[in-house]
C-alpha positions as CSV (number, residue, x, y, z in Angstrom):
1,X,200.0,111.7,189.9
2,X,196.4,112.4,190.4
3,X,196.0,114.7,187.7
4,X,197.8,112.3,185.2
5,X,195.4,109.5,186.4
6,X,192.2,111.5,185.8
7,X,193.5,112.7,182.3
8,X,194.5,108.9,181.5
9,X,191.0,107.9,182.6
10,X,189.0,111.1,180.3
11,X,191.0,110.0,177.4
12,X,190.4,106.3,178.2
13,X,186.5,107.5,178.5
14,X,186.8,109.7,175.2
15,X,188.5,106.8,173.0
16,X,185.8,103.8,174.3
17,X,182.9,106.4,173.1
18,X,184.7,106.8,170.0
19,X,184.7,103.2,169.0
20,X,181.4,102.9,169.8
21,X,180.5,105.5,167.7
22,X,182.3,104.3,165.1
23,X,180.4,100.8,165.2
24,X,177.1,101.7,165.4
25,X,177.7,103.9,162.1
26,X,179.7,101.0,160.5
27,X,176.5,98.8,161.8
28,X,174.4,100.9,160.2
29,X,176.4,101.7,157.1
30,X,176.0,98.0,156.3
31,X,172.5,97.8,156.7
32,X,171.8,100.4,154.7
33,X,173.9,99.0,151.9
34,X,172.5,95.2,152.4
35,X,168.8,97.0,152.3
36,X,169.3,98.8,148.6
37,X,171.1,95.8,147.3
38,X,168.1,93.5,148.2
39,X,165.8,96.7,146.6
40,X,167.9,96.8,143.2
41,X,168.4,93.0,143.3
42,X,164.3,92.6,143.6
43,X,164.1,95.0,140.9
44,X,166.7,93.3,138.1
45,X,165.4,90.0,139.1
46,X,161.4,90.8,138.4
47,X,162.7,92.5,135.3
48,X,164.7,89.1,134.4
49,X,161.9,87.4,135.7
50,X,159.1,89.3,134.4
51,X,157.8,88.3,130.4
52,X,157.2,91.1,128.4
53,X,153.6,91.8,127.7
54,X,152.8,93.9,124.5
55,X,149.7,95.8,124.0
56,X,147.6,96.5,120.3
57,X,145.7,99.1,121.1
58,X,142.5,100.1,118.6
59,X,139.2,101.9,118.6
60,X,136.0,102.2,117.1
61,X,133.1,104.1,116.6
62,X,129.2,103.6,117.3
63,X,127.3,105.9,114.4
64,X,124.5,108.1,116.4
65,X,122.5,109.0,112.8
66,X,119.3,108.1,112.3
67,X,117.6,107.0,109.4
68,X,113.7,107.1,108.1
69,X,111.9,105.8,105.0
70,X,108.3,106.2,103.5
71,X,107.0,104.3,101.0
72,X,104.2,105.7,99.4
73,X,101.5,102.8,97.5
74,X,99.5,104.3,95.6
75,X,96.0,104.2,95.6
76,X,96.5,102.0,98.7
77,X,98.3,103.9,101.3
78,X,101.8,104.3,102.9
79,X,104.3,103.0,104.9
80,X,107.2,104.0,106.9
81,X,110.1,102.9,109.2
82,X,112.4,105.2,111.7
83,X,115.9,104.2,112.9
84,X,116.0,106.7,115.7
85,X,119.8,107.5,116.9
86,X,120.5,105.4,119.9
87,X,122.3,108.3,121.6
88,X,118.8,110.3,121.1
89,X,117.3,109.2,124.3
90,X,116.7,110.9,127.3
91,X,117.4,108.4,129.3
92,X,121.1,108.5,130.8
93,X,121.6,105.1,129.2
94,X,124.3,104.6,126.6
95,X,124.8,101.8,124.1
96,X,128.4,102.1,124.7
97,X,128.2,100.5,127.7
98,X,125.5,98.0,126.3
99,X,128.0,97.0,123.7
100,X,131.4,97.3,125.9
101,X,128.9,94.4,128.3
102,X,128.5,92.3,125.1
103,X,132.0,92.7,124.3
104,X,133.2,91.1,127.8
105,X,131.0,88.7,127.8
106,X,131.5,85.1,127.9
107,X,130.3,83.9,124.7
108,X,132.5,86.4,122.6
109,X,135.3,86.1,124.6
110,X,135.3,81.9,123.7
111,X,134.7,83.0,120.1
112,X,137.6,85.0,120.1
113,X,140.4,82.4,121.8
114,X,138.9,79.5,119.6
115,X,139.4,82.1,116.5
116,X,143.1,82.8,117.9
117,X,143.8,79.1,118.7
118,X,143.9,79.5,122.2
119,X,142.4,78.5,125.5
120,X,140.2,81.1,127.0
121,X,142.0,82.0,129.7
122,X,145.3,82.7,128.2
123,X,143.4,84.6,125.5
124,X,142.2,87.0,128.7
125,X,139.7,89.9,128.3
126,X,140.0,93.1,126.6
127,X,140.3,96.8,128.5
128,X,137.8,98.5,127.0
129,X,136.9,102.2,128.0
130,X,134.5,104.8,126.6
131,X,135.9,108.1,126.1
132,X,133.2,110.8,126.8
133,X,131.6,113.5,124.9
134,X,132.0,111.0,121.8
135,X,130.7,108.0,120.3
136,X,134.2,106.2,120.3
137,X,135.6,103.1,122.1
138,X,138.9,102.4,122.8
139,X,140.1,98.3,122.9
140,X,143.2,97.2,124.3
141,X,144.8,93.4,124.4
142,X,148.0,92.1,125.8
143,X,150.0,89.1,124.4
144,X,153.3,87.6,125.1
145,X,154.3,88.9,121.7
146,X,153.3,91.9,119.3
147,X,151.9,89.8,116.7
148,X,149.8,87.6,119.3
149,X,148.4,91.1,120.8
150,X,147.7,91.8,117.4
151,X,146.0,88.4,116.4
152,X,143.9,88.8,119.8
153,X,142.2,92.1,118.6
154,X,141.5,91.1,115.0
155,X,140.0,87.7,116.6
156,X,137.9,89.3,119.0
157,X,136.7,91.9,116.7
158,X,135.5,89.0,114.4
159,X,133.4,87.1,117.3
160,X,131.9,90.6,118.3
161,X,130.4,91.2,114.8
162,X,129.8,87.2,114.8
163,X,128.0,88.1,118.3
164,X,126.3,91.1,117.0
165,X,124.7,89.1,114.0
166,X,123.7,86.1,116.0
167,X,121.8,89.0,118.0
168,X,120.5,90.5,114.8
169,X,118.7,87.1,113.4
170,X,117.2,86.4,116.8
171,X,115.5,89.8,117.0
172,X,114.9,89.5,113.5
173,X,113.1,86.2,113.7
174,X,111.1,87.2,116.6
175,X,109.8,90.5,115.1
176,X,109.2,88.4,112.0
177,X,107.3,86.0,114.2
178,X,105.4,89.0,115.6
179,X,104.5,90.7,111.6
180,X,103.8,87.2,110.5
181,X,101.0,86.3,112.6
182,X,99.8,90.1,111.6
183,X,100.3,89.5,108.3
184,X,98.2,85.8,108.5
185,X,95.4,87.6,110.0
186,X,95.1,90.4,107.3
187,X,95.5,88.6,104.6
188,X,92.7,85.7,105.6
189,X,90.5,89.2,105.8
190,X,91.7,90.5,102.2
191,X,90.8,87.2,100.8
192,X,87.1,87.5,102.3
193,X,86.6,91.2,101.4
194,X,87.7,89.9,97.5
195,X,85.6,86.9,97.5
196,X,82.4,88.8,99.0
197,X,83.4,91.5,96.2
198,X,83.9,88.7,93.4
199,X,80.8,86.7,94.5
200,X,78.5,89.9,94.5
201,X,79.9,90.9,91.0
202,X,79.0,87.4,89.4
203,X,75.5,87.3,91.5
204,X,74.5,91.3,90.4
205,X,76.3,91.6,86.9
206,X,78.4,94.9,88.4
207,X,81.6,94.9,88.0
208,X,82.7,98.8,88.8
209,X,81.2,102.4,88.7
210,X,83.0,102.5,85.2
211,X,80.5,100.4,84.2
212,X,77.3,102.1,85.0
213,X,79.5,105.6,83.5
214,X,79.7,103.9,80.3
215,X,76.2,102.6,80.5
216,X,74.9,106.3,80.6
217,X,77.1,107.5,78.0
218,X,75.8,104.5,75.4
219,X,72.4,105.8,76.8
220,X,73.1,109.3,75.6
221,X,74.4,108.3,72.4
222,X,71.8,106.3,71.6
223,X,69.6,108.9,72.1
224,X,71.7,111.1,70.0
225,X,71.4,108.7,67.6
226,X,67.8,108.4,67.6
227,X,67.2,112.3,67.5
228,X,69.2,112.1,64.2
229,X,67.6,109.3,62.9
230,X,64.3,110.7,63.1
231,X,65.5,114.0,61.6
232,X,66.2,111.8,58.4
233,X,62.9,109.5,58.5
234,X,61.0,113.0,58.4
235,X,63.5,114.3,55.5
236,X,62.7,111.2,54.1
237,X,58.9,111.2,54.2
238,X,58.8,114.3,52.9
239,X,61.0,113.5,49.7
240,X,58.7,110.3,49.0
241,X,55.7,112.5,49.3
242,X,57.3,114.7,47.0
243,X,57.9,112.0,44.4
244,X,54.6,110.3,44.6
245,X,52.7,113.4,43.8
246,X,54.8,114.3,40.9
247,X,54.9,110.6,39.3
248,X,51.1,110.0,40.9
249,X,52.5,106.9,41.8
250,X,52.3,105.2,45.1
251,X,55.4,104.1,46.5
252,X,53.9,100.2,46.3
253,X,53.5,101.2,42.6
254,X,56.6,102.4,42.0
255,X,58.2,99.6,43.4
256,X,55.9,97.3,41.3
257,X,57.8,98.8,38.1
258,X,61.5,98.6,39.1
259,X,60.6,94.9,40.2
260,X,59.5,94.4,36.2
261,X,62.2,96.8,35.1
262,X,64.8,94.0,36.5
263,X,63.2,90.5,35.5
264,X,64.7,90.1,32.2
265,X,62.4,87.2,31.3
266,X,59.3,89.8,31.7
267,X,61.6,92.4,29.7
268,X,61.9,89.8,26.6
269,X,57.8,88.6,27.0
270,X,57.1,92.5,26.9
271,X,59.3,93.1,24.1
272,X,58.0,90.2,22.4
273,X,54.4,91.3,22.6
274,X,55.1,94.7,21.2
275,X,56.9,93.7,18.5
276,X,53.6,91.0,17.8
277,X,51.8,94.0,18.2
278,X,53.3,96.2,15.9
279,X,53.8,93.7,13.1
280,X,49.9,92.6,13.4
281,X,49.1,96.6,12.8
282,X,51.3,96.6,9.8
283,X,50.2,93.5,8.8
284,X,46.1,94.2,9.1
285,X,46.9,97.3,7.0
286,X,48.0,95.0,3.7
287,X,45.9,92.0,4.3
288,X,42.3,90.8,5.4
289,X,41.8,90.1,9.3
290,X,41.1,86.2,7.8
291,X,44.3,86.5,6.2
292,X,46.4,83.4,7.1
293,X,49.8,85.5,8.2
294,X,47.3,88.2,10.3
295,X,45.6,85.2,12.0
296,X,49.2,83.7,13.0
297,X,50.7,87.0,14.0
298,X,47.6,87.3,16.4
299,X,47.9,84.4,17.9
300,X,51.5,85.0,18.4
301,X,50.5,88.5,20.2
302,X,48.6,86.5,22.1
303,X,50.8,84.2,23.7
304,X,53.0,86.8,24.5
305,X,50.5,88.6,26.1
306,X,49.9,86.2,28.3
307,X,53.4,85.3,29.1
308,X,53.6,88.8,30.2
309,X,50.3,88.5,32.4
310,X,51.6,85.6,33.7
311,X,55.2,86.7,34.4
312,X,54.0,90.2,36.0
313,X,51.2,88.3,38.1
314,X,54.2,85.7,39.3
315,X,56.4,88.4,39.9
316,X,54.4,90.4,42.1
317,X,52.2,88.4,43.7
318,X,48.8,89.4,42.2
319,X,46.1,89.4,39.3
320,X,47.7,92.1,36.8
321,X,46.1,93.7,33.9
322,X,47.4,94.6,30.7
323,X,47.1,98.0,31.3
324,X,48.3,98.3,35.0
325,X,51.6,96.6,33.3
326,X,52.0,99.0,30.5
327,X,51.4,102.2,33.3
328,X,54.2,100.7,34.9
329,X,56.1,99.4,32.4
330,X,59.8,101.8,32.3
331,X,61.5,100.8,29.1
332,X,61.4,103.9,26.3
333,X,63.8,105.7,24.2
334,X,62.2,108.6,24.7
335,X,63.5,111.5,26.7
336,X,60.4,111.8,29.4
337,X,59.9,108.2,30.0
338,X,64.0,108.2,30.7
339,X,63.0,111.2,33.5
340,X,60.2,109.2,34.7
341,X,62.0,106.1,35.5
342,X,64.9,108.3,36.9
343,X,62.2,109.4,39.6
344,X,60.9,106.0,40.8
345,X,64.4,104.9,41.3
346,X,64.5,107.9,43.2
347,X,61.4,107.6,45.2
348,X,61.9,104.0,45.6
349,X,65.0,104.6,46.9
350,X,63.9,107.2,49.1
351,X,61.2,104.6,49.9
352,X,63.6,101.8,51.2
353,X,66.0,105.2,53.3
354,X,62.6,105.2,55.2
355,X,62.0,101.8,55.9
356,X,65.6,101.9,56.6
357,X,65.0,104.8,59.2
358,X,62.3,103.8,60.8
359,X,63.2,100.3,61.2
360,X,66.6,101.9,63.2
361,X,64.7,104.1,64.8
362,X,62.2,101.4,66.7
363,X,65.7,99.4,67.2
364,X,67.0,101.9,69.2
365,X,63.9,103.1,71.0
366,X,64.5,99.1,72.2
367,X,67.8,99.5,72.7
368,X,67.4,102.4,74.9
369,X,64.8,100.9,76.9
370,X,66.4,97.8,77.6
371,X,69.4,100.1,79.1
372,X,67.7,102.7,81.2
373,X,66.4,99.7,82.8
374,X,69.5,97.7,83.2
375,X,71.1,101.2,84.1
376,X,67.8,101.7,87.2
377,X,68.9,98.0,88.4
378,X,72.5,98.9,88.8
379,X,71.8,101.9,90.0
380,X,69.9,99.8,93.2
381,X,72.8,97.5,93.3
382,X,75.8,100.5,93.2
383,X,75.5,101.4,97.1
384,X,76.6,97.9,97.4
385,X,79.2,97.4,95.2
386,X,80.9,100.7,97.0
387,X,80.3,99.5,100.5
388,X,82.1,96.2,99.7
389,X,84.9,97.7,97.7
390,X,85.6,100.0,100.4
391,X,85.9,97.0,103.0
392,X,88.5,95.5,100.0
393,X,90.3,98.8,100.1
394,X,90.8,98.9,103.8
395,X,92.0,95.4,103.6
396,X,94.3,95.9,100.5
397,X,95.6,98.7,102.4
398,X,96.3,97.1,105.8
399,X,98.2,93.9,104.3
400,X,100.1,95.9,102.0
401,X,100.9,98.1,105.3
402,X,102.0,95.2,107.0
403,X,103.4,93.5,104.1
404,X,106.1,96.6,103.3
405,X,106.7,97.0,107.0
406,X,107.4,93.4,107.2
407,X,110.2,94.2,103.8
408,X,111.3,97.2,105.9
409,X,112.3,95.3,109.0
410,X,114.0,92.6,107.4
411,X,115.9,95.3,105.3
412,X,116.5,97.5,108.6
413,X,118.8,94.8,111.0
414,X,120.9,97.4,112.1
415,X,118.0,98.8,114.4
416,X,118.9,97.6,118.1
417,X,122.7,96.8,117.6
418,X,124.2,99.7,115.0
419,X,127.2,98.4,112.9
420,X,130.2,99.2,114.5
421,X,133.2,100.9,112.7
422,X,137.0,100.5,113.4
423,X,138.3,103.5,113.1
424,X,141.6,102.7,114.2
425,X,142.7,99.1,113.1
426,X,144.6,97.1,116.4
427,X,148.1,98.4,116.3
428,X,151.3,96.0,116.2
429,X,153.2,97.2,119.3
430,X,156.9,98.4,118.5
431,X,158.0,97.9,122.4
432,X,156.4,96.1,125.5
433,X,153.7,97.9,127.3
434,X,154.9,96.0,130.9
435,X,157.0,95.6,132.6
436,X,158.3,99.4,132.1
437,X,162.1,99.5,133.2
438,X,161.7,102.9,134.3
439,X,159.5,102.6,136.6
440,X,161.1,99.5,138.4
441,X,163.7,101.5,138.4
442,X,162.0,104.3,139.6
443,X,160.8,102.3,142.4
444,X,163.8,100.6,143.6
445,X,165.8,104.6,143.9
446,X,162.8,105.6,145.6
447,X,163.2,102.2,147.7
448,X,166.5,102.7,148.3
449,X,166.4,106.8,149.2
450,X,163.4,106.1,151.8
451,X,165.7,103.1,152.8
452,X,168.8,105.1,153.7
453,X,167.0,108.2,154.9
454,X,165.1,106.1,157.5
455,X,168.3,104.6,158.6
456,X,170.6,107.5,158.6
457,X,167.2,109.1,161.1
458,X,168.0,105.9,163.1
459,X,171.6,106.4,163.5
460,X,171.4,110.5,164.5
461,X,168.3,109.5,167.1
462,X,170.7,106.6,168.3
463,X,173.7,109.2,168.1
464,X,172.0,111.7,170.0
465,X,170.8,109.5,172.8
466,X,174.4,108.2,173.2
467,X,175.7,111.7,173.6
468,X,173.5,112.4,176.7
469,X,175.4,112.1,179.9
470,X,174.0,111.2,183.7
471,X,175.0,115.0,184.1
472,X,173.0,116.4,182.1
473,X,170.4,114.3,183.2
């Protein structure tokens, strides 16, 4: 009886720890299932809950070239411009980050959401990030829908390069404002050095060294000239002594007879009076010297006679004689008066080659005087002239300097902010960047298997304590 009553009580003992057993695990069993259906419920309700978000992804590209230009004026000087690389300083700055600052900032960002139709903060910023060892950007947007990602890049990419040119003209301007003053202040000198230049060429009559060059070289030609001239007017006086000797003739003389040889009137009084002449010879040898046709043939001589006196005296200009007009009286038929008047027209024209000469001769003796001392004066005046040129040069040269560098920098706007290139145009998303099903998923198993390994640790610590007895205590 005893023995039954301890059995009944160890397998009384034996089945209470068995039910117990079996309701912590059925305790815990539920737990663990309620705890992973509250993970994967979390999970498909943030995924039902959750808009998608698309992202257009694009990149572009910051040139590091640089660029130079001379221009070359001549005469004047040169000018020249660099457009150093911006990645060529030494410094550790980079205008990646300069232009990924720009690109976040406020004003292009409002730029942007107006451009897109939106307000600015559903429009958002971009994710931009600068990949290293390169010159390229990478620009990411998100939007409730591809094509709204899409219309976000294109629209901020158009207020960046609006940005980037409102940043242009205000640099521009103030290096304009900075040339311009410059460019006031050498020009105001150019003007004076050209009007002390001008007003010292009307006062002094010298315009350029080119002037007193060609004022030697008329010098020397006139003296050329002169040498030659003379060479004739000797020439000459030798041929008109020549002539006078063999005619016995003075050159006044000679001249006397081609002046008669010309009149005609004196020709026809001459020619009248020999012909009187003749016929009162033929006329004395048939009839008496009372004879009534002598007596009228004389006195018909005689008024021709003096018609010729009177026509020689007028034409030269003094008391003539009968026989000083028949010396140089030129008209014959005969062969040696015909080679006498040949050489007065000779020595009367070698006569008036002389006069001719000499007469050129004292003009250019003048001529050259008058220059060597015109050529002396601007000779004084010539240190002048240069000093104020070269004050005109150095101002020519430092306007036109500033002038072209002024040209340059307007031309060069790219200096401070390069253009920027898009090398990869902003993408149209096939499939939503977020939220990524595999990794909710992901992260409700790895909920649920830390979950259930953290109670199944619970139950075998619980388990184990259970199972230790006062005896073994």
């Amino acid at each position: 009886m005893t023995n039954w009553i301890e059995i009944s009580a160890e397998y009384s003992g034996k089945s209470g720890k068995l039910s117990a057993t079996r309701r912590r695990w059925q305790r815990y069993f539920f737990l663990g299932l309620a705890t992973n259906l509250v993970f994967w419920a979390l999970a498909f309700l943030y995924l039902k809950v959750t808009p998608s978000t698309y992202t257009s992804q694009s990149a572009i590209n910051l040139p590091g070239a640089a660029s130079n230009a001379n221009v070359t004026l001549p005469g004047i000087g040169q000018a020249s411009y660099e457009n150093s690389s911006p990645y060529s300083s030494t410094s550790t700055q980079d205008p990646r980050e300069n232009y990924k600052f720009i690109a976040e900032s406020e004003p292009v960002l409002k730029t942007a959401a107006a451009l897109a139709n939106m307000p600015a903060q559903k429009f958002g910023k971009p994710r931009i990030k600068v990949l290293d060892n390169t010159t390229m950007m990478t620009v990411e947007f998100q939007g409730a829908s591809p094509e709204e990602a899409r219309n976000k890049s294109l629209a901020f990419y158009k207020a960046l390069e609006l940005r980037l040119n409102q940043l242009r003209t205000q640099e521009g301007i103030r290096r304009d404002v900075g040339f311009q003053t410059s460019l006031d202040s050498s020009q105001k000198k150019l003007q004076s050095a050209q009007k002390r230049l001008s007003d010292y060429k009307a006062r002094s009559g010298l315009n350029s060294d080119e002037q007193i060059k060609d004022l030697t070289t008329n010098i020397e030609q006139l003296r050329r000239q002169r040498a030659e001239i003379q060479a004739q007017q000797q020439q000459a006086s030798t041929r008109l002594a020549q002539l006078s000797a063999n005619l016995k003739l003075s050159p006044g003389q000679a001249t006397d007879a081609f002046v008669l040889q010309t009149d005609q009137i004196f020709q026809q009084n001459l020619k009248n009076y020999s012909e009187s002449s003749g016929a009162v010879v033929a006329l004395e040898s048939k009839f008496l010297p009372s004879h009534p046709t002598v007596v009228a043939e004389k006195a018909k001589r005689d008024a021709a006679r003096e018609a010729v006196l009177a026509r020689g005296q007028s034409l030269l200009g003094r008391s003539v004689s009968l026989t000083s007009l028949q010396q140089l009286n030129l008209s014959s038929t005969n062969s040696g008066t015909a080679s006498r008047e040949a050489l007065l027209q000779q020595l009367i024209t070698v006569q008036a080659d002389q006069k001719g000469l000499t007469a050129q001769a004292q003009a250019l003796d003048q001529q050259i005087s008058q220059l060597e001392n015109r050529l002396k004066n601007l000779g004084q005046l010539e240190s002048n002239l240069d000093a104020l040129k070269r004050d005109m040069q150095v101002a020519e040269a430092v306007f036109s300097s500033t002038l072209t560098r002024l040209d340059i920098g307007k031309s060069n706007a790219f200096g401070s902010y390069p253009l920027i290139q898009i090398v990869a145009e902003p993408s149209l998303p096939n499939s939503s960047s977020s939220p990524k099903k595999l990794y909710v998923f992901f992260g409700a198993a790895a909920g649920s298997a830390f979950a259930t390994s953290g109670l199944v640790l619970l139950w075998l610590r619980d388990q184990k304590r259970k199972n230790i007895t006062p005896k073994d205590i």
